[in-house]
ROLOMI-823679 format. One record per residue (C-alpha): residue number from 0; x, y, z. Coordinates in Angstrom, 3 decimals. Example, Ala and Ser with C-alpha at 12.3 -4.5 7.8 and 13.67 -1.06 7.14 Angstrom:
BEGIN
{0, {12.300, -4.500, 7.800}},
{1, {13.670, -1.060, 7.140}},
# end
This chain:
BEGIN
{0, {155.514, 136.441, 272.521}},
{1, {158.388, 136.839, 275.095}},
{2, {159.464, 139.488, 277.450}},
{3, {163.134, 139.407, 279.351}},
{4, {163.705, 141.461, 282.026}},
{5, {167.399, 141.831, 283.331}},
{6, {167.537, 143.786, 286.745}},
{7, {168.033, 143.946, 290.549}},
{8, {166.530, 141.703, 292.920}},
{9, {167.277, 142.932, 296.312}},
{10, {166.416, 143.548, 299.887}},
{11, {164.742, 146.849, 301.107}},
{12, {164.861, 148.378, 303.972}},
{13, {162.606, 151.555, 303.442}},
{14, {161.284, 154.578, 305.527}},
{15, {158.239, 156.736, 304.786}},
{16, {155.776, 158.587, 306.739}},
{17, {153.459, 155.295, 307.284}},
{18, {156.728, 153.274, 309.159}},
{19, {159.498, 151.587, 308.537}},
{20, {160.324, 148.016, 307.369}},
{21, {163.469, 146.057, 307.050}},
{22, {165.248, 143.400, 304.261}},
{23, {162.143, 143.399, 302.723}},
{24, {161.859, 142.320, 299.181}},
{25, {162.750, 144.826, 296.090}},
{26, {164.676, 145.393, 292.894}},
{27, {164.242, 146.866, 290.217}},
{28, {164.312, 142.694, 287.811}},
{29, {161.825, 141.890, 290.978}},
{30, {158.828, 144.959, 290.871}},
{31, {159.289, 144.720, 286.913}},
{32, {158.464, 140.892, 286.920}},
{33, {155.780, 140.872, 289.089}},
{34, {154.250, 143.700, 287.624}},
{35, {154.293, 141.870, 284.100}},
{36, {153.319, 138.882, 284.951}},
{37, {149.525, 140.041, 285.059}},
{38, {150.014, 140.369, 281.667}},
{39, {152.483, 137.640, 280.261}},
{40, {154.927, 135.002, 281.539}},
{41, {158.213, 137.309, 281.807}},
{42, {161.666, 135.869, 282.115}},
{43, {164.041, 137.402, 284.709}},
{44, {167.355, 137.326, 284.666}},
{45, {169.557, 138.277, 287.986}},
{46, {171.775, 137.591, 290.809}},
{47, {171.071, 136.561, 294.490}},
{48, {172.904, 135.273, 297.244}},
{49, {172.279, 132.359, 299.077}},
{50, {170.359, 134.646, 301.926}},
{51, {167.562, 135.288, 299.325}},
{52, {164.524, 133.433, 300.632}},
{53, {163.246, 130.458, 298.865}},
{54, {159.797, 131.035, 299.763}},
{55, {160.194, 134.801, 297.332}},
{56, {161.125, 132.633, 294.450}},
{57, {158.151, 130.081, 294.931}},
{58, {155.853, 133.163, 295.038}},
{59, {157.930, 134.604, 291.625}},
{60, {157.379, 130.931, 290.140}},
{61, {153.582, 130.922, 291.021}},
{62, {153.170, 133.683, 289.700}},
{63, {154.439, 132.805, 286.029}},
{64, {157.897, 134.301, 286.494}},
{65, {160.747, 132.468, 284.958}},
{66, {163.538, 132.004, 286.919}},
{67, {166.162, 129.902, 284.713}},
{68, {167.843, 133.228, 284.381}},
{69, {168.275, 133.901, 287.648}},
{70, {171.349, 133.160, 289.538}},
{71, {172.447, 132.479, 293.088}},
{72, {175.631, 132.813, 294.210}},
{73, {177.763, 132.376, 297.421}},
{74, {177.484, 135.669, 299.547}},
{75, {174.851, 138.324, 300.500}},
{76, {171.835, 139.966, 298.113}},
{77, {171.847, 143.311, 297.383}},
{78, {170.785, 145.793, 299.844}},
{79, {169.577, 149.207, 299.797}},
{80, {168.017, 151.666, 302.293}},
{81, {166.515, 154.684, 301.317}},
{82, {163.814, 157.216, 303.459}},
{83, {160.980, 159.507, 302.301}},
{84, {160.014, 162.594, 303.426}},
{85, {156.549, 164.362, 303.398}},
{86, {157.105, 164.550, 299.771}},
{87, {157.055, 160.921, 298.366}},
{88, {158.589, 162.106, 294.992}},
{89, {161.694, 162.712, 296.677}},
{90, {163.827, 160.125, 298.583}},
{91, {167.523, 160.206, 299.986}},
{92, {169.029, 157.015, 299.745}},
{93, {171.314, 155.997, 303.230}},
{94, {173.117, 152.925, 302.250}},
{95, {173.647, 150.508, 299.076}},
{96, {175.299, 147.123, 299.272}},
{97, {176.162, 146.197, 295.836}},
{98, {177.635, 142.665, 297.052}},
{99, {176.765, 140.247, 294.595}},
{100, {175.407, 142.182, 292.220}},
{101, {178.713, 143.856, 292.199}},
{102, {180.026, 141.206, 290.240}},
{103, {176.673, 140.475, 288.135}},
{104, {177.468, 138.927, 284.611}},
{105, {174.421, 138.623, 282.623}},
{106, {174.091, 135.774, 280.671}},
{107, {170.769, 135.170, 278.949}},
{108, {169.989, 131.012, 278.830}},
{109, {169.792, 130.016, 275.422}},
{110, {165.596, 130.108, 275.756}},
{111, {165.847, 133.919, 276.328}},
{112, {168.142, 134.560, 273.308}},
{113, {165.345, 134.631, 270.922}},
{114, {162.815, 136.972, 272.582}},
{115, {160.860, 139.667, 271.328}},
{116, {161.103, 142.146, 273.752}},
{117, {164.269, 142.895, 276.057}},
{118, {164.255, 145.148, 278.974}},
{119, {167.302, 146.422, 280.837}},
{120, {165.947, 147.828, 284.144}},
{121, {168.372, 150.236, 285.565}},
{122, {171.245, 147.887, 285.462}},
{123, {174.947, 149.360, 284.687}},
{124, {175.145, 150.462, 281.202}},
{125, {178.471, 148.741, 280.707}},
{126, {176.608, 145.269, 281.059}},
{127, {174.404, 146.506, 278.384}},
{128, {176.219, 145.650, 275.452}},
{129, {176.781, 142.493, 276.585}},
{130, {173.402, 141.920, 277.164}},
{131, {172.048, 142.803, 273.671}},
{132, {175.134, 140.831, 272.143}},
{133, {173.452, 137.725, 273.145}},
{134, {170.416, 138.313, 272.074}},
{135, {168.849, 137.595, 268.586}},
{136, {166.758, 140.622, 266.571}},
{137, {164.241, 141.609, 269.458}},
{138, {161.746, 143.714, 268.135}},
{139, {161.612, 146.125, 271.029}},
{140, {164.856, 147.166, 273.240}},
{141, {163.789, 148.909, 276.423}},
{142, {165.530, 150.020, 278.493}},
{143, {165.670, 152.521, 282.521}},
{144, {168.430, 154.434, 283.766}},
{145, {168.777, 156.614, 287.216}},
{146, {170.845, 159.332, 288.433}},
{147, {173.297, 157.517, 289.353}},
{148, {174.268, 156.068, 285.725}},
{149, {173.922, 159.014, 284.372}},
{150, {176.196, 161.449, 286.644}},
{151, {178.878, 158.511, 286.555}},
{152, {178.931, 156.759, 283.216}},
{153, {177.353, 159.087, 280.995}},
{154, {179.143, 158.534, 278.014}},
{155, {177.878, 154.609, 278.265}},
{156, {174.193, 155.945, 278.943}},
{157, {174.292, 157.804, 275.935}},
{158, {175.838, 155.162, 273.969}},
{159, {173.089, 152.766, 274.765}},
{160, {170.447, 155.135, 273.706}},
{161, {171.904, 154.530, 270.131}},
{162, {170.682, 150.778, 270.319}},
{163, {166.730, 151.043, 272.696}},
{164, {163.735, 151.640, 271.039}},
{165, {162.285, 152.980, 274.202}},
{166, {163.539, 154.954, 277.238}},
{167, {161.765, 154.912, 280.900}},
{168, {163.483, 157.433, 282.861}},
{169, {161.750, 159.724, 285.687}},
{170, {161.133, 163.396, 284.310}},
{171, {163.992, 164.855, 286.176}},
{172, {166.614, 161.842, 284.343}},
{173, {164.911, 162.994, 281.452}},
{174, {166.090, 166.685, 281.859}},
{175, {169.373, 165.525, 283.072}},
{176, {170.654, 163.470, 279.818}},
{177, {169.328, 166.017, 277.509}},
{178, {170.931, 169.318, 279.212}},
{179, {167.468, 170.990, 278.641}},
{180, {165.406, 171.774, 281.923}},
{181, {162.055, 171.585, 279.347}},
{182, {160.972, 168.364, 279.447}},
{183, {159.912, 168.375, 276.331}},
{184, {162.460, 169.671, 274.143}},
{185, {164.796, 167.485, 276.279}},
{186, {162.658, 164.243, 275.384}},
{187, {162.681, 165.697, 271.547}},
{188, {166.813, 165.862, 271.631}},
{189, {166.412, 162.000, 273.372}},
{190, {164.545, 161.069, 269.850}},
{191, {166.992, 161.974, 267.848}},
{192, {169.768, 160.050, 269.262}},
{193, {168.060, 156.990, 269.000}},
{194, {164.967, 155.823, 270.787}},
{195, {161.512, 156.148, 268.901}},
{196, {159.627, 156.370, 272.497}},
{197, {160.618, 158.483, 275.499}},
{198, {158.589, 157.313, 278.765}},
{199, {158.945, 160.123, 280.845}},
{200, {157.543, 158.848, 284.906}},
{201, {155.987, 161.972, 286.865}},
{202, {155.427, 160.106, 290.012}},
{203, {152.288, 161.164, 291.130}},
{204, {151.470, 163.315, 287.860}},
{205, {151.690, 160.418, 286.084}},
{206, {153.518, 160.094, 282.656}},
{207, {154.276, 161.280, 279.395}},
{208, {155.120, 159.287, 276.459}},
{209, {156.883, 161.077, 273.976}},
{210, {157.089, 159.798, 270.407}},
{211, {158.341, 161.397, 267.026}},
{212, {154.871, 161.593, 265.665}},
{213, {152.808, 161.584, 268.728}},
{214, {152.618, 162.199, 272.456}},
{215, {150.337, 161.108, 275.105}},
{216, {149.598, 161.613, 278.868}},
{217, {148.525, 159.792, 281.450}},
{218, {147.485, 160.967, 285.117}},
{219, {148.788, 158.965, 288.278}},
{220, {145.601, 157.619, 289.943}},
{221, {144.716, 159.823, 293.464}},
{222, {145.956, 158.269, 296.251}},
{223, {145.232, 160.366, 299.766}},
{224, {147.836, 157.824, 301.187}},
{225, {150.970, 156.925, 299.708}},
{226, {152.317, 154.014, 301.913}},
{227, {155.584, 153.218, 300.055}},
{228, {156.713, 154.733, 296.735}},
{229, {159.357, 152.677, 296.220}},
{230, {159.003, 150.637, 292.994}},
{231, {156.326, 152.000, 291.629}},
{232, {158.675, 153.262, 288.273}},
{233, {159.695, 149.781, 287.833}},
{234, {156.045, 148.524, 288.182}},
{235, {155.203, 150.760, 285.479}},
{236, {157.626, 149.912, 283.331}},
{237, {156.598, 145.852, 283.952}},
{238, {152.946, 146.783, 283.339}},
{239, {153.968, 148.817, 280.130}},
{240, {155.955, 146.181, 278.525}},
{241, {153.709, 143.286, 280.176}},
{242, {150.769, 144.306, 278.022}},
{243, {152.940, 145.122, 275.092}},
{244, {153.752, 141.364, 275.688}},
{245, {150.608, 140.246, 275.484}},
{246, {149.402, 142.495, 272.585}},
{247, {151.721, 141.425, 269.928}},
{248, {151.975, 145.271, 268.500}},
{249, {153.522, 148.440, 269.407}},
{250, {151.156, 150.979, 267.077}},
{251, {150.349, 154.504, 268.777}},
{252, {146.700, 152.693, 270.100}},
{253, {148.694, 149.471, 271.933}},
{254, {151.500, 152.652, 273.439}},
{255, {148.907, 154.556, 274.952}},
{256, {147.459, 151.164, 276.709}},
{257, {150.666, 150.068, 278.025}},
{258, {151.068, 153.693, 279.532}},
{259, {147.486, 153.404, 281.502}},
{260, {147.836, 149.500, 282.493}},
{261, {151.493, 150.975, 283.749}},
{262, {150.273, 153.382, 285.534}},
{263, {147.559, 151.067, 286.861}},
{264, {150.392, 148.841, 287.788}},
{265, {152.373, 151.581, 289.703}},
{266, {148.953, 152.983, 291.785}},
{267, {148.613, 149.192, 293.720}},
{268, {152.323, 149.149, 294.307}},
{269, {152.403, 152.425, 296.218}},
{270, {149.309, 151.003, 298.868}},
{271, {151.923, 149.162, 300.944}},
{272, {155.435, 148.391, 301.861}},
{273, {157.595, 146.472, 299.614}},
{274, {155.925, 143.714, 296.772}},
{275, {153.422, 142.977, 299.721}},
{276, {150.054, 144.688, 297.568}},
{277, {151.506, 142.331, 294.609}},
{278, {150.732, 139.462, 296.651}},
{279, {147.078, 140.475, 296.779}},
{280, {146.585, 141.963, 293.568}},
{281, {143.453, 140.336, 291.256}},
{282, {143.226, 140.363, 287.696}},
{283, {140.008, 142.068, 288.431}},
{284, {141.062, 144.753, 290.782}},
{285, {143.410, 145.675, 287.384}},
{286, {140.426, 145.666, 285.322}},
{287, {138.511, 147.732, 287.561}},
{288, {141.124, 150.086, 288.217}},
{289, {141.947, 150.130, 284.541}},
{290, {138.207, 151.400, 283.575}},
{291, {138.542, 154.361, 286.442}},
{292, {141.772, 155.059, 284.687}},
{293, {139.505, 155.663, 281.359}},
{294, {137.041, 157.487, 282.562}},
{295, {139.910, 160.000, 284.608}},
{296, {141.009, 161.204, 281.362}},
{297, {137.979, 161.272, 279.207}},
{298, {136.227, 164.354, 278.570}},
# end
């Protein structure tokens, strides 16, 4: 089995309640990775500059990430900055610095070409289609949007739905690309124009997968203390598709796996700043966490 993920790798600097760090680790391509690589070997493909640090790259490598996908090119990584309130579910973003993932051109090395599952982590729909044009008959196209995408090039968001089997998009995006404020006539209308899965994130209510013959829920593990948010949809996502990965199937009983390990994924990222709780992270601290998660929602 095989798992691509195309997406940002990019430097931090983040606000919350708990403190503030700076140019720390993030991306969408980077929380995705990590987060499936508990799971499978993923393949990420991406753009740095030459500022991105050497040591992050060992640590994706040791962890089973492939990297021949990822670029570096002369100039600065991409940079974000975004603060939380009281309310971690809501964030205002201060600054983005596109730089060289302005001029990102995906190309997937001819190893990635033949993989079974592709995911297109809130990249810019218009590098979509050239993404999926190089690839060979996956048998799963994922793919995440945000806000952004979807207020600006909507028409390309929608026309991408036509070609995923499965949408991750926060319940609010959800909403948004349907017109419907219910969330779940709006995934319903999603269904029809193309995707056979809807994976709506609820932050810290957890998630909904939506299907045409089946839905399922899962709660967010209770955390007292949310340190840092950020990247915790992405780790879901990784975790989701990771154990798809490793399963081999995508029936109704492998779906409502991949939703718990995601949201097992998403509950470490959240217990400190940045990829940091990643570093730490044990296959059996997943396991653990994993049977709490089955006991939380069995009755």
């Amino acid at each position: 089995m095989s798992l691509v993920i195309v997406g940002s790798i990019a430097f931090d600097t983040i606000e919350t309640t708990s403190g503030r760090r700076e140019r720390i680790v993030g991306g969408s391509g980077t929380y995705s990775a990590l987060a499936a690589s508990f799971f499978t070997r993923p393949r990420l493909v991406g753009v740095v500059g030459r500022d991105f640090p050497k040591s992050t790259m060992a640590f994706l490598k040791k962890r089973g990430v492939d990297l021949r996908g990822l670029a570096v090119k002369p100039g600065r990584t991409f940079q974000w900055e975004g603060r939380y309130g009281e309310d971690s579910n809501q964030r205002t973003t201060v600054r983005t610095d596109l730089n060289v993932f302005g001029r990102f051109e995906p190309v997937l090395p001819a190893a990635y070409r033949g993989a079974d599952i592709i995911f297109l982590s809130s990249i810019d729909p218009d590098l979509q289609p050239r993404i999926l044009d190089q690839a060979k008959r996956p048998r799963l196209v994922a793919m995440d949007t945000i806000r952004f995408w979807i207020e600006t090039k909507r028409e390309a968001v929608l026309r991408e739905l036509g070609r995923v089997d499965l949408l991750f998009a926060n319940d609010e995006e959800v909403k948004l690309i349907a017109g419907d404020p219910n969330l779940v006539r709006a995934a319903g209308r999603i269904l029809e124009s193309g995707p056979s899965l809807v994976a709506a994130k609820k932050g810290e209510h957890g998630a909904m997968l939506f299907g045409r013959d089946f839905t399922f829920g899962v709660l967010a593990h209770p955390c007292p203390h949310v340190i840092d948010p950020t990247g915790a949809g992405d780790s879901f996502a990784g975790g989701f598709l990771g154990y798809l990965d490793r399963a081999g199937r995508s029936g109704p009983r492998e779906l409502r796996k991949a939703a718990v390990y995601g949201s097992v994924m998403a509950s470490f990222v959240i217990e400190d700043f940045g990829i940091e709780r990643l570093r730490t992270l044990t296959p059996g601290q997943i396991t653990g966490r994993y049977r709490f998660f089955k006991k939380l929602i069995e009755f």
